[in-house]
N, C-alpha and C positions, 0 to 999 in steps of 0.2 A: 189432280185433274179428274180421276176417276168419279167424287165426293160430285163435283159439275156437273159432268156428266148424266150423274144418278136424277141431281136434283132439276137439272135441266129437259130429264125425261119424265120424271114424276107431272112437273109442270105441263110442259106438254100433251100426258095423257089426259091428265084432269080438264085444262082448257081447251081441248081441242084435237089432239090426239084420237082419242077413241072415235069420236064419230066420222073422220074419215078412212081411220083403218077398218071399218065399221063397212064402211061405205065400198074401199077397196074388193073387202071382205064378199060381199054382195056381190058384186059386178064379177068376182070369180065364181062364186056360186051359179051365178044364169049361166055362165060361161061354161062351166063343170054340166049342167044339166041340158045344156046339147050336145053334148059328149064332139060335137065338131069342134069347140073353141074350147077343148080339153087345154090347149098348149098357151093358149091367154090365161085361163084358169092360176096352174101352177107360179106363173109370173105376178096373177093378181091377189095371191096368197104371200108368195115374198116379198114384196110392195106393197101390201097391206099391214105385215109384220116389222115392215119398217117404218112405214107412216107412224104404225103407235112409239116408237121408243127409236127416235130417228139419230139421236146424240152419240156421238160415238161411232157411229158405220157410216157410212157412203154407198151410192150406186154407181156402179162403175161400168162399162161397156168390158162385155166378156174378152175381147177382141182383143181392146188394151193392155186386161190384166193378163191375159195370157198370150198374146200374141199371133194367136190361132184366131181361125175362122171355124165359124161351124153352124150349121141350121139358123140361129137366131142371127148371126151379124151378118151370113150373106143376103143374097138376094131373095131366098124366103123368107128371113126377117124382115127385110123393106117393106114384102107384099103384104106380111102379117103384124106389121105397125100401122099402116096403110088401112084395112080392116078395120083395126083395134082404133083405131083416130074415128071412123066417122059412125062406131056403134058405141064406143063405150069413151076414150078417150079425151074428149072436149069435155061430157060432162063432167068426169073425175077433175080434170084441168080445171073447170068452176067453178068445184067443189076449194079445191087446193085455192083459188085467187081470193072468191067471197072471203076465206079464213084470213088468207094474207091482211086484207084490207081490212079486215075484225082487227087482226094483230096488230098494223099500223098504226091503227087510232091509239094507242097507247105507246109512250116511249119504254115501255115495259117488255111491249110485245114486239118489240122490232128483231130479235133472234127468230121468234116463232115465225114471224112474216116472211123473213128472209126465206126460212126452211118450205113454209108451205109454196113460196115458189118456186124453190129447189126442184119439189116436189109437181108441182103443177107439170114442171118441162117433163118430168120422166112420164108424169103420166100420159101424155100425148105418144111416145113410143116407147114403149116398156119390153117391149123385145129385144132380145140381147143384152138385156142389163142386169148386173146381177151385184148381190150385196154385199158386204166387207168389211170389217172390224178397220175403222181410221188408222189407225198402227197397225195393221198389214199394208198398208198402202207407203209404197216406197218409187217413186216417180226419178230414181237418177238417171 
């Protein structure tokens, strides 16, 4: 599984991977340089680093994985998803569909399609979500 994994992120970097964690990438950097959307930033550095090598980890709601609330899933998180949707949020989400629909045209690319819409929904609220090796993830 590991062997898939690897080659299934190889792939993804090369076709399309990079330019959206590229992109991710950016949108934390604006975000980092008004030092107000410091806390977008860090989330768009994690979800950057996941867009490129997505195979294998999950984004999961802090909440869920640990059962706790805290800054991102309460009611600050809402306001700063909220934010985050109508400055940065749809574009990234456009970024993530355009790809989708690249990837569908191919019955090749229907793994990648899937993932880039995976990906489109986090990017719309990305506060609160945080990332995790597939096999830590135990839902009993």
């Amino acid at each position: 599984m590991a062997v898939l994994r690897f080659l299934g992120n190889v792939l993804w970097f090369v076709l399309g991977g990079l330019v959206m964690g590229l992109a991710w990438w950016l949108a934390g950097l604006l975000a980092a340089i008004t030092i107000v959307g410091l806390p977008w930033a860090r989330s768009c550095f994690v979800l950057g680093s996941f867009s490129f090598f997505p195979f294998g980890r999950e984004a999961v709601n802090r909440k869920a994985l640990t059962g706790e609330d805290d800054l991102g899933t309460g009611t600050i998180g809402l306001i700063g998803n909220i934010i985050w949707f109508i400055f940065a949020g749809v574009w990234l989400a456009i970024g993530h569909l355009m790809s989708a629909v690249a990837c569908f045209i191919t019955i090749v690319g229907i793994p990648f399609g899937i993932q880039h819409l995976k990906l489109a929904l986090i990017a719309l609220s990305p506060v609160g979500q945080t990332v995790v090796d597939s096999d830590r993830l135990r839902w009993d």
